[in-house]
C-alpha positions in Angstrom: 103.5 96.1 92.3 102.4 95.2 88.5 98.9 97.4 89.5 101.5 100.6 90.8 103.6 100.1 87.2 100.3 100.2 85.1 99.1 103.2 86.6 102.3 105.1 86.7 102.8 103.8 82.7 99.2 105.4 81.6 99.8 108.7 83.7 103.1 108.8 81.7 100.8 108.7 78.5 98.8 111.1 79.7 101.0 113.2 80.9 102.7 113.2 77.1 99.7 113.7 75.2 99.4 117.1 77.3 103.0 117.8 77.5 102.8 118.3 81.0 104.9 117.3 84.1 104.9 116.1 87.8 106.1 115.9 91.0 105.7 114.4 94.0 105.9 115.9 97.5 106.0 112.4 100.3 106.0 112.3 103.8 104.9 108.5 104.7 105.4 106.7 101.4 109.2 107.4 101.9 109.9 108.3 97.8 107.9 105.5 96.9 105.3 107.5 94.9 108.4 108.9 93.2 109.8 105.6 92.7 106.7 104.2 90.9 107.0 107.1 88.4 110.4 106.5 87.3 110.0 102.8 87.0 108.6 104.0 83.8 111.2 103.8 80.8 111.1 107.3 79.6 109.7 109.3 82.5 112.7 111.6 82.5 110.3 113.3 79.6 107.6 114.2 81.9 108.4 113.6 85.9 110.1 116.6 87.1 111.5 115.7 91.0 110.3 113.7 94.3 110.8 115.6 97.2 110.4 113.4 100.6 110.1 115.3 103.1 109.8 113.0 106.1 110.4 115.5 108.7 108.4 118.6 109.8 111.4 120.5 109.6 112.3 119.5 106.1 108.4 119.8 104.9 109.3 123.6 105.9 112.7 123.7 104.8 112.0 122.1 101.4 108.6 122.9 100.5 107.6 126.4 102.6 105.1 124.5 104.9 104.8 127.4 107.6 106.2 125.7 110.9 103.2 127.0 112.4 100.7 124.6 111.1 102.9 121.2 112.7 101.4 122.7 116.6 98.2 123.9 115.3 96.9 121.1 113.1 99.7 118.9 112.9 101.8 117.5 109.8 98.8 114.6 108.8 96.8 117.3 107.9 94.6 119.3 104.9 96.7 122.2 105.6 100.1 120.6 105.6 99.3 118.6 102.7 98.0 121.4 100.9 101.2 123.5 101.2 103.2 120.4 100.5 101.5 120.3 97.2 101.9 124.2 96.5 105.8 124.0 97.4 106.4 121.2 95.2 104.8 122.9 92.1 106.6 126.0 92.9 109.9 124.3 93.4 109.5 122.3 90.3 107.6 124.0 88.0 105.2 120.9 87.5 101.6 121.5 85.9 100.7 118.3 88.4 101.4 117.9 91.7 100.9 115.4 94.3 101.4 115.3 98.5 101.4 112.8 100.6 101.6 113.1 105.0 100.1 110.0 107.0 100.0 107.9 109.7 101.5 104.0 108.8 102.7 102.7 111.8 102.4 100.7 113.4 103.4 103.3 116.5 102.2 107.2 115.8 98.2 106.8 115.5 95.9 108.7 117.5 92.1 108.6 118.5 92.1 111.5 116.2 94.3 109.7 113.4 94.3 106.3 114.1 97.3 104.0 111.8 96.1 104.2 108.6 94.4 107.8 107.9 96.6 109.5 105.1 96.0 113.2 103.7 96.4 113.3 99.9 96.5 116.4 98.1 96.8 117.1 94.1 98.0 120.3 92.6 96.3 121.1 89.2 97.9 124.0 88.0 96.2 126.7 90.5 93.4 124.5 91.6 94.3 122.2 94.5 91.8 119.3 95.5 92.1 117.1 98.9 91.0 113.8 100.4 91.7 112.1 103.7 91.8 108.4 103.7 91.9 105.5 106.2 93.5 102.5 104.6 93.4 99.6 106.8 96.4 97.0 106.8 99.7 96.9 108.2 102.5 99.5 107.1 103.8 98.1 103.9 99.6 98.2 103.1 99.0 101.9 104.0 101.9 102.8 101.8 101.1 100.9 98.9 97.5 101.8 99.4 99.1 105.5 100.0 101.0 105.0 96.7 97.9 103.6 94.6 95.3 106.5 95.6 98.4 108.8 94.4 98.9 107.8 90.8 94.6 107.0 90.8 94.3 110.8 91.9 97.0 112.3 89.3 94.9 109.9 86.5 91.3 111.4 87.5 93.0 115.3 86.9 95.1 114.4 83.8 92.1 113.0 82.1 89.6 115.8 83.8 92.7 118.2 81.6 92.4 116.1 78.5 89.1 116.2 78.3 88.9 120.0 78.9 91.4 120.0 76.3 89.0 117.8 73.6 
């Protein structure tokens, strides 16, 4: 938890010294991505709005994720994650944007995504970068794992900005 606080305090930071905002779009983290942001006293100034979408039908409903892709490549996806992250900045307004859609179990894993494998996604103004990871652990692990590689990801791009900026 005091490792989550830290890195949502210095993305605050960051955030202010580019007076840029975020959002976060969540599937399996529940809000807690969200949660960790506004922990931070002040981050009213630079977190814009959560937006857990836990079901498909809300992922569409909320953030324009084209029903189509749940049958074709299914919500723990680049695709879904990808449009997850686009909704959110369009709904928002937010420079930075993260999106979240995994598998944490302990029921719902397949051979092709096992318990554990999460798609991340970050929104960078246009640009929009991806990862899949497979965080091993039980399902209070893969969410705070989730969580962690969230706020790490939104670091890497804000200080990528600053130092574009410098």
């Amino acid at each position: 938890m005091k490792e989550i606080t830290q890195l949502a305090a210095e993305l605050g930071r960051r955030l202010q010294v580019l007076n840029a905002h975020v959002t976060a779009a969540e599937s399996c983290t529940g809000g807690g991505i969200s949660e960790a942001i506004t922990r931070i006293p002040g981050s009213s100034a630079w977190f814009e709005a959560g937006y857990v979408t836990y079901s498909n039908r809300q992922k569409t409903r909320q953030l324009n994720v084209p029903v189509e892709l749940f049958s074709t490549v299914g919500a723990v996806s680049r695709e879904v994650v990808e449009a997850m992250v686009r909704g959110a900045q369009e709904k928002s307004q937010a420079h930075f944007a993260v999106a979240v859609s995994g598998v944490a179990g302990p029921d719902g894993g397949s051979p092709s995504k096992p318990v554990g494998t999460v798609w991340l996604a970050w929104g960078v103004g246009e640009q929009v970068f991806c990862e899949v990871q497979h965080f091993p652990g039980n399902r209070d692990e893969v969410r705070r794992q989730t969580v962690k590689a969230a706020l790490e990801g939104l670091l890497r791009h804000a200080a990528a900005e600053i130092s574009n900026q410098g």
